[in-house]
TIZASE-333364 format. One record per residue (C-alpha): residue number from 1; chain; x, y, z. Coordinates in nm, 4 decimals. Each point is the difference from the previous one (the first is absolute). Layout:
BEGIN
ATOM     n   chain          X          Y          Z
ATOM   NUM       A          X          Y          Z
...
***
This chain:
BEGIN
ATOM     n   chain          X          Y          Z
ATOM     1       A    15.0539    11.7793    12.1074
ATOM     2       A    -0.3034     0.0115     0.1465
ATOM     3       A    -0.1476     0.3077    -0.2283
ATOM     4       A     0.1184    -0.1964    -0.3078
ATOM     5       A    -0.2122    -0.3006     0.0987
ATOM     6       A    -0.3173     0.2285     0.0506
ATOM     7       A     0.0654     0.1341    -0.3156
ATOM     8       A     0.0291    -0.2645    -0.1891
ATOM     9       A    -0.3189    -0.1818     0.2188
ATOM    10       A    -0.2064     0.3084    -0.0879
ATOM    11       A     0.1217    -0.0039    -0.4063
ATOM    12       A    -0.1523    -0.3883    -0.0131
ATOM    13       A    -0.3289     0.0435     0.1600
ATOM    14       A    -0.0860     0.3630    -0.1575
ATOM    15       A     0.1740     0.0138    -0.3173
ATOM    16       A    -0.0763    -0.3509    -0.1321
ATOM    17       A    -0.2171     0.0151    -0.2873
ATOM    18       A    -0.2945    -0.2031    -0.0660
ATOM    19       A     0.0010    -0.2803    -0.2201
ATOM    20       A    -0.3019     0.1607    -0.2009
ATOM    21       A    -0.1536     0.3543    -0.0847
ATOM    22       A    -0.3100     0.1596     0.1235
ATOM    23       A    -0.0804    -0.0054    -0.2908
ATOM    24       A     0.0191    -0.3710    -0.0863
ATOM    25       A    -0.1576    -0.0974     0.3076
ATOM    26       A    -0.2996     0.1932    -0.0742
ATOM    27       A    -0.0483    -0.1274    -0.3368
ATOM    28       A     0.0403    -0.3669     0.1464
ATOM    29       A    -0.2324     0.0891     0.2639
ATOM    30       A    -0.2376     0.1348    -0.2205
ATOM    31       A     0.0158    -0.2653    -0.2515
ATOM    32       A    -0.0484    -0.2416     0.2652
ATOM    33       A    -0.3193     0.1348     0.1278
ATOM    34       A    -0.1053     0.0299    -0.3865
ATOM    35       A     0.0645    -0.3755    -0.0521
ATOM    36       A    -0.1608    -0.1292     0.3485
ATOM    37       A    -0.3464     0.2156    -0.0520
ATOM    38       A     0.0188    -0.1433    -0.3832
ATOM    39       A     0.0313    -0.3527     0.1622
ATOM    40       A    -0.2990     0.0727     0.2032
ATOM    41       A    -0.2269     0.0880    -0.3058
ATOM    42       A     0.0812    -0.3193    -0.1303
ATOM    43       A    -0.0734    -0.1870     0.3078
ATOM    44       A    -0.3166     0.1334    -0.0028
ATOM    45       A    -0.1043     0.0488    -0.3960
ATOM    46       A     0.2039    -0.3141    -0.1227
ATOM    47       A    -0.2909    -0.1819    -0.1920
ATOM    48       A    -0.0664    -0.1269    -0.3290
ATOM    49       A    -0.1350     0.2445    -0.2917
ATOM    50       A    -0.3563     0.1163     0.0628
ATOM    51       A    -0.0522     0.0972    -0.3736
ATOM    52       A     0.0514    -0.3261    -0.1645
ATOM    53       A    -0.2415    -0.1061    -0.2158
ATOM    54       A    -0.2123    -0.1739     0.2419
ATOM    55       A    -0.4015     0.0254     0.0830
ATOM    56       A    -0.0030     0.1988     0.3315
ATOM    57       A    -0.0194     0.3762     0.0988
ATOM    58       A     0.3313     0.0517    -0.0457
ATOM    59       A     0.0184    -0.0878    -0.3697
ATOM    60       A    -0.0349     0.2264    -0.3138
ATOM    61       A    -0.0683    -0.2271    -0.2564
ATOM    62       A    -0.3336    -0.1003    -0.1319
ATOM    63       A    -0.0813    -0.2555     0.2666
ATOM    64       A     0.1111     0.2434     0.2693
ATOM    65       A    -0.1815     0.1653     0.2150
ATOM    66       A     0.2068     0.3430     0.1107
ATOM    67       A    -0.2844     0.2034    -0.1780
ATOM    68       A    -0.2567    -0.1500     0.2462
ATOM    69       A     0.2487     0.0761     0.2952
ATOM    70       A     0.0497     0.4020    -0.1674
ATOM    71       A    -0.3525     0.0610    -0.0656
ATOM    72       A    -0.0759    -0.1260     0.3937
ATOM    73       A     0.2440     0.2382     0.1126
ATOM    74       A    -0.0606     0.3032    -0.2146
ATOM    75       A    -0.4008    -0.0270     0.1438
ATOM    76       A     0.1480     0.0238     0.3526
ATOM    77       A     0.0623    -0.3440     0.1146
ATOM    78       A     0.2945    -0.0969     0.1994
ATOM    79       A     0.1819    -0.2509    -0.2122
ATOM    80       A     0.2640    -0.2939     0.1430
ATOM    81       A     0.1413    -0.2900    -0.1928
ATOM    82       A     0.1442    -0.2776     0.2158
ATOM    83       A     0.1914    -0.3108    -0.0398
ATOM    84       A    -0.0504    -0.2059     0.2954
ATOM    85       A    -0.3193    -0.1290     0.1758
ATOM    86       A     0.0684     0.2605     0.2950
ATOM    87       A    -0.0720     0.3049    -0.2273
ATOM    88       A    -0.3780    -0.1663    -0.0495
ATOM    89       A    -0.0535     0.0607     0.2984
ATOM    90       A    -0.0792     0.3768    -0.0316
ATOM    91       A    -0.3526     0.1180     0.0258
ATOM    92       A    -0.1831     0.1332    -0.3369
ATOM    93       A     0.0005    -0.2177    -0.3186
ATOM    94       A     0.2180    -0.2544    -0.0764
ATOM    95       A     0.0309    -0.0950    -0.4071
ATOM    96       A     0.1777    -0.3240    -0.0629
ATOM    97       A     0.1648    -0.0783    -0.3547
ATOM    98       A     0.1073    -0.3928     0.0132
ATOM    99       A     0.1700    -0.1537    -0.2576
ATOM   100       A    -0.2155    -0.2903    -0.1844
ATOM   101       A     0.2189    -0.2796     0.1839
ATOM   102       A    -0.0414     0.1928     0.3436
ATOM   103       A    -0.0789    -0.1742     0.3035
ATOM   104       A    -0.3485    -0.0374     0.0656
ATOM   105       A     0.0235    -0.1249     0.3710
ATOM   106       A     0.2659     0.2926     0.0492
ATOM   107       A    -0.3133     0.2710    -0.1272
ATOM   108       A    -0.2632    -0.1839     0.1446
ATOM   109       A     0.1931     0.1030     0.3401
ATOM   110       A     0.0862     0.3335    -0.0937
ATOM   111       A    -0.3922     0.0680    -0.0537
ATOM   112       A    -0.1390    -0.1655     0.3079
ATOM   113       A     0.2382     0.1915     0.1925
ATOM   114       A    -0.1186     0.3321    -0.1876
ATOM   115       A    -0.3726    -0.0539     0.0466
ATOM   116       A    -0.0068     0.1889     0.3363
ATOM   117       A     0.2643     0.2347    -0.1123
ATOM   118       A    -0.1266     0.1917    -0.3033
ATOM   119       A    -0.1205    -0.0994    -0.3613
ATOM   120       A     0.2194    -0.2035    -0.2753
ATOM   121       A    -0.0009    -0.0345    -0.3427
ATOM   122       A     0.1196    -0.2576    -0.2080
ATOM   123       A     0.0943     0.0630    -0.3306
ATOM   124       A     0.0361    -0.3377    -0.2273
ATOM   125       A     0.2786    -0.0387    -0.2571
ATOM   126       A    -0.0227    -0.0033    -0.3547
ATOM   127       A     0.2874     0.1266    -0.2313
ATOM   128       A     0.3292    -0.1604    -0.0286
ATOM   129       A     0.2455     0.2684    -0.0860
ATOM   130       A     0.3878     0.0826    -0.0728
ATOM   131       A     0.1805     0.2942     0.0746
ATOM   132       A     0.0583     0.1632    -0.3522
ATOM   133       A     0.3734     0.1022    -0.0365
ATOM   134       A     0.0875     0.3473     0.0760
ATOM   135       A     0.0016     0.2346    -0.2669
ATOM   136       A     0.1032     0.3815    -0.0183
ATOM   137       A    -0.3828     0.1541     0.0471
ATOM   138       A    -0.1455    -0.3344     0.1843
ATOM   139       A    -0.0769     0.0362     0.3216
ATOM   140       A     0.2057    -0.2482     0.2584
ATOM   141       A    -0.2828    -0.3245     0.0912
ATOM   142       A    -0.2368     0.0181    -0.3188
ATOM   143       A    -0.0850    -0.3364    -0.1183
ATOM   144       A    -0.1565    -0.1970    -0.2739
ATOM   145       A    -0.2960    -0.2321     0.0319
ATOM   146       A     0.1051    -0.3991    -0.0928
ATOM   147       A    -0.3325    -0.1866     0.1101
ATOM   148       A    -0.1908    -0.0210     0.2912
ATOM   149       A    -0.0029    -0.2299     0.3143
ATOM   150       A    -0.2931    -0.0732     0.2619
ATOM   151       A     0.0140    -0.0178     0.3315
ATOM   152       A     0.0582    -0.3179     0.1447
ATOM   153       A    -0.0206     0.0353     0.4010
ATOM   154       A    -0.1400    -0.2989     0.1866
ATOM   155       A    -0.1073     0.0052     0.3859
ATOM   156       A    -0.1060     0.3699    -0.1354
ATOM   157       A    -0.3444     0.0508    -0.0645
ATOM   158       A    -0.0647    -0.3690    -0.1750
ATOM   159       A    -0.3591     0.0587    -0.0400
ATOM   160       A     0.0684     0.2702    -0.2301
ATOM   161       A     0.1204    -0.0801    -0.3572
ATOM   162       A     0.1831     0.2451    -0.2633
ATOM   163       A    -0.0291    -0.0505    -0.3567
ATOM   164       A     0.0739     0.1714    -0.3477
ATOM   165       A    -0.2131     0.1473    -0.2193
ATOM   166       A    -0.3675    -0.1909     0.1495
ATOM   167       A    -0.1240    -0.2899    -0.2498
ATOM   168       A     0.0723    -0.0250    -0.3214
ATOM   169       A     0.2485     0.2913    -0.0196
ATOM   170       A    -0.2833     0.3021     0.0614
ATOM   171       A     0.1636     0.3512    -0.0160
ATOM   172       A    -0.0251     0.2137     0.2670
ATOM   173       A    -0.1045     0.2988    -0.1309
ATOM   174       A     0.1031     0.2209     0.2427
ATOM   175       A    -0.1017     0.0361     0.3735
ATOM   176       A    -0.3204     0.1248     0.1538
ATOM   177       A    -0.1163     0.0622     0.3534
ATOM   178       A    -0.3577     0.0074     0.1484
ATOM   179       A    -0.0636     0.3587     0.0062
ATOM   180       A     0.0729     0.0080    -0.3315
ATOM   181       A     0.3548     0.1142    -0.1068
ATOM   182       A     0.2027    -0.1710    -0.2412
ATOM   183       A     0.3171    -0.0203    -0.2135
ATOM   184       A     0.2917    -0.1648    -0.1898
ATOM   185       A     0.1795    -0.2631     0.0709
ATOM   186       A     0.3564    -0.0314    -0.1909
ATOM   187       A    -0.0400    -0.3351    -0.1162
ATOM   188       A    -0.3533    -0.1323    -0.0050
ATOM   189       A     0.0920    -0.3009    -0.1459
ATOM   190       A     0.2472    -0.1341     0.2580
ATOM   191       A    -0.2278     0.0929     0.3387
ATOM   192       A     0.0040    -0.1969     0.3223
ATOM   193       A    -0.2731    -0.0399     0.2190
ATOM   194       A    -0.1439    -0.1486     0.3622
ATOM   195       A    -0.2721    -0.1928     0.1248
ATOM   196       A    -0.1454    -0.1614     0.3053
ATOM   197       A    -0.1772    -0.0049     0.3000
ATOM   198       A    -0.0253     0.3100     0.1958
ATOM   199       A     0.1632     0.2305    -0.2249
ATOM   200       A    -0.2032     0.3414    -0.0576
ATOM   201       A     0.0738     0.1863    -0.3543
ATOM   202       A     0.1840     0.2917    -0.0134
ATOM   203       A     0.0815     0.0010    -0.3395
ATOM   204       A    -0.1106    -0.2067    -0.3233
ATOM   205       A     0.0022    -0.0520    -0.3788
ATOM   206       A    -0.2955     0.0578    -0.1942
ATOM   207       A    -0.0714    -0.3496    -0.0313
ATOM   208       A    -0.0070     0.0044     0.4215
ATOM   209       A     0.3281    -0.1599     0.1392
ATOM   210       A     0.1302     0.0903     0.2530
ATOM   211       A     0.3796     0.2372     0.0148
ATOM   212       A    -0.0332     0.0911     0.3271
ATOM   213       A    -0.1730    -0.0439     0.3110
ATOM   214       A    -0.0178    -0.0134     0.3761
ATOM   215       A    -0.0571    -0.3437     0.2496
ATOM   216       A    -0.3838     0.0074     0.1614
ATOM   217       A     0.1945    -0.1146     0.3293
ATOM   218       A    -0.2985     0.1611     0.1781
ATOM   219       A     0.1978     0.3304     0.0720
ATOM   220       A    -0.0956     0.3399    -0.0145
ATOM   221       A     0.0622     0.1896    -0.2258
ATOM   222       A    -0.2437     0.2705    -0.1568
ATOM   223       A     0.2831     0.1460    -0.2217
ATOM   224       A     0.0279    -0.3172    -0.1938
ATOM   225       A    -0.3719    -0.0241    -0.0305
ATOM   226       A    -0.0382     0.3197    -0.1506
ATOM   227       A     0.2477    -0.0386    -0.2251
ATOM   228       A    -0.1671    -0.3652    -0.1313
ATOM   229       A    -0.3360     0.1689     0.0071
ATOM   230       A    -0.0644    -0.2621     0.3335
ATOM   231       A    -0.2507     0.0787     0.2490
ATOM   232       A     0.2425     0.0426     0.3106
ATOM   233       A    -0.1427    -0.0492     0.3206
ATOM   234       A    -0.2676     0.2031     0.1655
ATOM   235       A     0.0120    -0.0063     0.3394
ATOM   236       A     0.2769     0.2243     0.1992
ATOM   237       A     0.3215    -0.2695     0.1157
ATOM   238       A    -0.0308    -0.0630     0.3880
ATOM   239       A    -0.0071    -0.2419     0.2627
ATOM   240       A     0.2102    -0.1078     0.2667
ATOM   241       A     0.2215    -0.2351    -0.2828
ATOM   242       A     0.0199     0.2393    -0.2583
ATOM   243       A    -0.2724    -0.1690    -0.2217
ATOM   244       A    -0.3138     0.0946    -0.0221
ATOM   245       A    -0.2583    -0.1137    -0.3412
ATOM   246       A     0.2260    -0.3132    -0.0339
ATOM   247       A     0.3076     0.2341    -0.0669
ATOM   248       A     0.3298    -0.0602     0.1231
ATOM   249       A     0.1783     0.3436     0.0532
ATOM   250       A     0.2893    -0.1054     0.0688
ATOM   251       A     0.1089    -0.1643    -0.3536
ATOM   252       A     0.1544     0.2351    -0.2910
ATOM   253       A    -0.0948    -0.1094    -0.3510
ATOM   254       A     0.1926    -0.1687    -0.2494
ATOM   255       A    -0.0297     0.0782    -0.3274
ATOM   256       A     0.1256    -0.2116    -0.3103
ATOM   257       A     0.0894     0.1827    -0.3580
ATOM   258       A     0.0583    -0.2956    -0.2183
ATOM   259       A     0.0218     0.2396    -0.2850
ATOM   260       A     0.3482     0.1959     0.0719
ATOM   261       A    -0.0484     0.1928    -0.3147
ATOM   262       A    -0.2385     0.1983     0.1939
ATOM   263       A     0.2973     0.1146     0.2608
ATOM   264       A     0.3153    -0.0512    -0.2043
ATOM   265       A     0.2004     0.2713    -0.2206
ATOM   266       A    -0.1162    -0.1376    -0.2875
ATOM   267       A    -0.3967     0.0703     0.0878
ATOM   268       A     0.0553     0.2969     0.2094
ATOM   269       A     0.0805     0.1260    -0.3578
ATOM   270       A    -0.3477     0.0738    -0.0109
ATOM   271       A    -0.1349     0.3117     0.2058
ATOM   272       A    -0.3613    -0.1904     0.0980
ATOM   273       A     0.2294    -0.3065     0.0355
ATOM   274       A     0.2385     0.2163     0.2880
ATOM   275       A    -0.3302     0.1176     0.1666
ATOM   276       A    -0.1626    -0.3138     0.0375
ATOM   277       A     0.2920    -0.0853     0.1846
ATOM   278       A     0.0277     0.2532     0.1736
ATOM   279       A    -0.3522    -0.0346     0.1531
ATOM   280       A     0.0170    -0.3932     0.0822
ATOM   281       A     0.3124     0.1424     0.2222
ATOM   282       A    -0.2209     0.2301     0.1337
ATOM   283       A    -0.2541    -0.2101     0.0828
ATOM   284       A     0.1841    -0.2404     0.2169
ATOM   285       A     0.2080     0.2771     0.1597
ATOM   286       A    -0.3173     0.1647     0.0771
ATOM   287       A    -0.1362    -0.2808     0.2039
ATOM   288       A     0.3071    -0.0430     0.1847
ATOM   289       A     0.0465     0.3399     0.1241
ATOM   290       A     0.3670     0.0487    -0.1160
ATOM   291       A     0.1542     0.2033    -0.3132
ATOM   292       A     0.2922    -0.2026     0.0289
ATOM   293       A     0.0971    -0.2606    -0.3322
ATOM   294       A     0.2785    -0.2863     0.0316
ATOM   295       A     0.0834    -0.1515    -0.3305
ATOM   296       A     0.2053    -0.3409     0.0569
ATOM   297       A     0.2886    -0.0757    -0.1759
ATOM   298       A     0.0898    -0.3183     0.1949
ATOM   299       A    -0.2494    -0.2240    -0.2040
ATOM   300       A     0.1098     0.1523    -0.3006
ATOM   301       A     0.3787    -0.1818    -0.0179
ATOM   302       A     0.1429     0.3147     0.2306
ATOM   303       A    -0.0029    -0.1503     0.3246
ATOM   304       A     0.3046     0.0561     0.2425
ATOM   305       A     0.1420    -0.0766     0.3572
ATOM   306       A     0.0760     0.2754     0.2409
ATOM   307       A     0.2533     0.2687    -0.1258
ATOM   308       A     0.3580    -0.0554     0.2730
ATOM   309       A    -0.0664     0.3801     0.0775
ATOM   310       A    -0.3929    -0.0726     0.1365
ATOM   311       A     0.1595    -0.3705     0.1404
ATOM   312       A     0.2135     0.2126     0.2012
ATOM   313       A    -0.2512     0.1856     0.2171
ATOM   314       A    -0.1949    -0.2943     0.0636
ATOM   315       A     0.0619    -0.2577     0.2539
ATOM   316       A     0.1835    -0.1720     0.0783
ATOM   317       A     0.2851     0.1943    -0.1668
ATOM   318       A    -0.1305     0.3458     0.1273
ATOM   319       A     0.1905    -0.0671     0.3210
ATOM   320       A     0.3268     0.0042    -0.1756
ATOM   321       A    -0.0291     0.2890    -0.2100
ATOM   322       A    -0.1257     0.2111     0.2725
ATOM   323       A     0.3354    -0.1907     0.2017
ATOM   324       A     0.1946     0.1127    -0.3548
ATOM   325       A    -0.1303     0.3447    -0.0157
ATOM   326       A     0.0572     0.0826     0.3539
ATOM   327       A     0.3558    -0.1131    -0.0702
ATOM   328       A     0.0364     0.2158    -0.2860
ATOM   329       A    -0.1435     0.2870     0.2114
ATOM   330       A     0.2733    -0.0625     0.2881
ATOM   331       A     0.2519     0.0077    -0.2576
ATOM   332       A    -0.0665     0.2938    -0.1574
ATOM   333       A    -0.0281     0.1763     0.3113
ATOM   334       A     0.3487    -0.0727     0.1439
ATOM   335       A     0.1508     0.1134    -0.3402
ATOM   336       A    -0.1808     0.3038     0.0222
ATOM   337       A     0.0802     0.0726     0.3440
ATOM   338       A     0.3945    -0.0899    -0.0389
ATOM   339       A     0.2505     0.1710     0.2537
ATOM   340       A     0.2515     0.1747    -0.2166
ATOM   341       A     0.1662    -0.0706    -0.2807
ATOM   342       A     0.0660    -0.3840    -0.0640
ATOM   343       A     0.3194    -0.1383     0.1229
ATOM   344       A     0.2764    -0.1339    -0.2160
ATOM   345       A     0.2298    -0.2743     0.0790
ATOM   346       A     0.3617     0.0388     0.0804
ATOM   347       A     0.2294    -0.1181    -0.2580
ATOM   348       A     0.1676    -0.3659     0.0856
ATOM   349       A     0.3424     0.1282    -0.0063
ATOM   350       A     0.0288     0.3522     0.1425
ATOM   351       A     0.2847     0.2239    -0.1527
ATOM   352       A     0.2990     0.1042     0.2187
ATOM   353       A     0.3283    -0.0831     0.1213
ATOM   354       A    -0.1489    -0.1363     0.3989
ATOM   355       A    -0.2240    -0.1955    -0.2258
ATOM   356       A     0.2528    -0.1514    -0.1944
ATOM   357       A     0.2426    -0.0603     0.3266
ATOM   358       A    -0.3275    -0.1551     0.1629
ATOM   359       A    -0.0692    -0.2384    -0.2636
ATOM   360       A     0.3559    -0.0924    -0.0071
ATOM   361       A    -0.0200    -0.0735     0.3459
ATOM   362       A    -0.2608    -0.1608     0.0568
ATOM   363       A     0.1328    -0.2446    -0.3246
ATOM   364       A     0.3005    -0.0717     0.1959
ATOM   365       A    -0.1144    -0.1120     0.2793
ATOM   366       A    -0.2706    -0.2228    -0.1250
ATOM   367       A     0.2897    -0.1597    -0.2003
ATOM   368       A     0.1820    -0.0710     0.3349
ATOM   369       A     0.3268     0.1395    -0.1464
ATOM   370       A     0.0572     0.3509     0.2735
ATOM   371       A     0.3060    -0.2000     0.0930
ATOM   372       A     0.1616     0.0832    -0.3644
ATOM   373       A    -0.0200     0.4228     0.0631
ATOM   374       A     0.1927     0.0443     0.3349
ATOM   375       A     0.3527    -0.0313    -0.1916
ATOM   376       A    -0.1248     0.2545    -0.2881
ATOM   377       A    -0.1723     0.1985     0.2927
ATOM   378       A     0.3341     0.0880     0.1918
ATOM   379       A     0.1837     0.0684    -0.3049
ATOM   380       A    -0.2734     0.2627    -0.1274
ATOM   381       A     0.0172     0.1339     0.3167
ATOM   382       A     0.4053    -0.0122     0.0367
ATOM   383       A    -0.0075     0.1646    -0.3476
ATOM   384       A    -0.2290     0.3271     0.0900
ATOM   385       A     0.2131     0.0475     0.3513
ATOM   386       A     0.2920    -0.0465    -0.1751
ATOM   387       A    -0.1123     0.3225    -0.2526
ATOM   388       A    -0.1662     0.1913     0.3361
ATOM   389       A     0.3674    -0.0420     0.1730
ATOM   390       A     0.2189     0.0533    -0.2663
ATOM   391       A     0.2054    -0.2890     0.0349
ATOM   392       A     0.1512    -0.1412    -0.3052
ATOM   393       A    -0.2595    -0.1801    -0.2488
ATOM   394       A     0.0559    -0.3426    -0.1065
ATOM   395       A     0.2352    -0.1033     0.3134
ATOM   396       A    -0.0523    -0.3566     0.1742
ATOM   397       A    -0.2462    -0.0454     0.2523
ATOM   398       A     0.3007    -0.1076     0.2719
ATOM   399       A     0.1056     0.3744    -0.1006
ATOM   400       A    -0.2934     0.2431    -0.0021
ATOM   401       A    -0.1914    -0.1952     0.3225
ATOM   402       A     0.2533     0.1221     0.3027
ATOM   403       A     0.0273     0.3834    -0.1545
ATOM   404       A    -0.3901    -0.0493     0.0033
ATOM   405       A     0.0059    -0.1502     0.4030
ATOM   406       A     0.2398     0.2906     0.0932
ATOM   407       A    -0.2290     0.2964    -0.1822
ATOM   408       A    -0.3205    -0.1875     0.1515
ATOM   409       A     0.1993    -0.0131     0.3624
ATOM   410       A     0.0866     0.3275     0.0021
ATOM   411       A    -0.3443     0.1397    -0.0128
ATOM   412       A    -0.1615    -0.2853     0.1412
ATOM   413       A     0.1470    -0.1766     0.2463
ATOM   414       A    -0.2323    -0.2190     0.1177
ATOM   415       A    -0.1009    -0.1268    -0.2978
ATOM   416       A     0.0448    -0.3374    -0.1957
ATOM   417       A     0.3388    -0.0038    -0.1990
ATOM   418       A    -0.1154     0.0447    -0.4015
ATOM   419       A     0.2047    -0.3321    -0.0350
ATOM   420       A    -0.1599    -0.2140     0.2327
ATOM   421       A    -0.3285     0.0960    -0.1264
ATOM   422       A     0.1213    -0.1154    -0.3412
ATOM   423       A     0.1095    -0.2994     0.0634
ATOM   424       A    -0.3131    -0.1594     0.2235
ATOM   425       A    -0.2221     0.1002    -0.2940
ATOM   426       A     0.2293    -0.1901    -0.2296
ATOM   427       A    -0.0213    -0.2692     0.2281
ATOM   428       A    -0.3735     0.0067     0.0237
ATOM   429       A    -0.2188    -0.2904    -0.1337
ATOM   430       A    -0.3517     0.0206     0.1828
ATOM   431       A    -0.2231     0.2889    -0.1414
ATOM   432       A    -0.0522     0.1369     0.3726
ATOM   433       A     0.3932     0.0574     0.0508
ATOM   434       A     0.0431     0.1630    -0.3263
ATOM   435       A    -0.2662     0.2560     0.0227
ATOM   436       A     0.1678     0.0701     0.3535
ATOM   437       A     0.3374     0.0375    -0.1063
ATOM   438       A    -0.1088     0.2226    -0.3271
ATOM   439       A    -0.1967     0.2274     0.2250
ATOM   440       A     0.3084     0.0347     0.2329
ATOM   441       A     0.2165     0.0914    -0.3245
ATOM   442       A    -0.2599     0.2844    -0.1138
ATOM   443       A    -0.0153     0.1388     0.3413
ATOM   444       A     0.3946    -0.0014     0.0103
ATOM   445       A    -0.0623     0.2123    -0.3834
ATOM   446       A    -0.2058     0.2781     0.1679
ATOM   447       A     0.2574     0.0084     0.3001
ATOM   448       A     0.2937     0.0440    -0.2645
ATOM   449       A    -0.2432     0.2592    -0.2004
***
């Protein structure tokens, strides 16, 4: 009995077979890990469409400006775009692109904040543009040219005013700077233009307005001079204050193209057009001390909150991903270091007749009814003496019991008569004095045996 139930005990906890293959668990593992790093990428890259038409560095249209961003990179500048007001924080030159309807208070804060950071340039709108549809040889983000729209930014540089074309609708005729260079413009009869107070020319028409230029903030900045054919400063910046000559050398310059043609795609066409840019960036980045560039995109309609993935590092929710990843680490380690093979659960009915006899049993006497076996009980048990004896089968119980008493006397005569026995487990009504009379019947079984 006993090797039979370590058999069996052995068969269920080695031999049971898994509910899944290796196999299958290793492609669902896999495939899990593929899906959770592919839900981090889009955490951290989910963002609307850089390429979309629109006027910043980003775009690849006309009114773009990714050329601008290319040729800065290709002459060995270190190139960012951002899309939040962190990101313009970076030292090296920051070039915003607002929309026409952009908040002016929202760049006039942006600036102040960058004027002991590094230099900025502000490129003004001018194109309104669509995305053209995408054809088989067209190029995803080109766009078409519908009109054109000014800048309209109060509590941003009111004393300077941006207008079309001069008086009386004067053409451009290209762009010129002081020492002399010069070239195209793509449309010189749709040109926009700046003027003021304070504002140093960088660029002009031929007819002398102004396309670009820097603020006379009283700054230094000898770069900038050179390149507006200005007489920078002469004496050597010192002093206890950083100013010296009435110079504050603290400040970074800010510099205004109100012509975009002369920094978009569509004027970077141009070769002299591309260099000219090329060498106002220079200029500022020059004075600054930095070869880094950040183009803005947040100004541009491309603004965004935090990414979940970066929100989770910072506080206050770093504490509970560190908490989370810890957990995940504790985890993993007691799988890996598991004792043995994993256990498996006993069935909830066992196979086997002591089972079955068990169950039966312990059904009975929750059901109160142990009273109803003892009569069944001594006739079993008559029965199988009767057939161990010999004595005639099927005979009455007032028959069979003394030829039982006298065989049971004979080799046992101290024991209790088979009869006796019988009949006080018959008699028995209390679940204590049936058990005690049944045990005294299977002793008197061995006896006989």
């Amino acid at each position: 009995m006993s090797t039979a139930d370590t058999h069996a005990g052995g068969s269920s906890a080695g031999g049971a077979s898994a509910p899944f293959a290796r196999g299958t668990v290793l492609a669902l593992l896999l495939v899990g890990a593929a899906l959770f790093v592919g839900l981090l990428w889009f955490l951290g890259h989910a963002a609307s469409p850089a390429n979309n038409g629109g006027g910043h560095a980003s775009g690849r249209g006309l009114n773009g400006y990714a050329a601008l961003a290319a040729l800065a990179q290709e002459d060995g500048y270190t190139v960012a775009r951002t899309r939040s007001e962190s990101g313009m924080e970076q030292p090296g030159v920051l070039v915003l692109t607002p929309l026409p309807d952009a908040d002016g208070k929202a760049i006039a804060r942006i600036v102040d904040k960058r004027r002991t950071i590094g230099p900025t340039v502000i490129i003004t709108p001018k194109w309104q543009a669509s995305l053209l549809p995408r054809k088989e040889k067209r190029p995803r983000g080109w766009t078409r040219i519908n009109g054109v729209s000014l800048a309209q930014w109060p509590g941003f540089a009111d004393d300077v005013t941006v207008s079309l074309n001069g008086e009386k609708g004067a053409q451009g005729h290209g762009w010129r700077t002081a020492d002399g260079r010069s070239g195209p413009l793509p449309n010189d009869k749709l040109v926009v233009s700046g003027t003021g107070q304070a504002l140093v020319p960088l660029v002009t028409t031929s007819d002398g307005r102004t396309l670009a230029a820097y603020r006379d903030d009283n700054g230094y900045y000898p770069s900038l001079d050179r390149l507006a054919d200005v007489e920078p400063p002469t004496v050597e910046p010192s002093g206890p204050e950083g100013e010296d000559g009435g110079r504050n050398m603290d400040l970074h310059p800010v510099i205004l193209v109100f012509e975009p043609d002369l920094m978009d795609n569509y004027g970077l066409a141009n070769r002299q057009t591309a260099m000219l840019a090329l060498d106002i960036l220079h200029a500022a980045a020059v004075d600054s001390g930095s070869r880094a560039i950040t183009f803005d995109l947040s100004l541009a309609g491309l603004g965004g909150r935090p990414n979940l993935l970066t929100l989770a590092f910072e506080p206050p929710f770093l504490a509970a991903t560190v908490g989370l990843l810890l957990t995940l680490l504790a985890v993993g380690w007691r799988a890996f270091c598991r004792f043995g093979p994993p256990r498996t659960a006993p069935p909830s009915i066992p196979p086997g007749k002591t089972t079955l006899v068990a169950n039966s049993a312990a059904l009975i006497r929750r059901a109160g009814r142990l009273h109803l076996l003892t009569v069944p009980f001594v006739d079993a048990l008559r029965e199988r003496l009767v057939a161990r004896l010999g004595l005639r089968r099927g005979a009455a119980a007032e028959q069979v019991d003394p030829l039982i008493d006298a065989h049971l006397a004979r080799l046992h005569p101290d024991s209790v008569p088979f009869s006796i026995a019988a009949a006080q487990l018959a008699a028995a009504h209390r679940p204590a004095d049936a058990v005690r009379a049944a045990q005294a019947l299977h002793t008197l079984e061995k006896d006989l045996a």
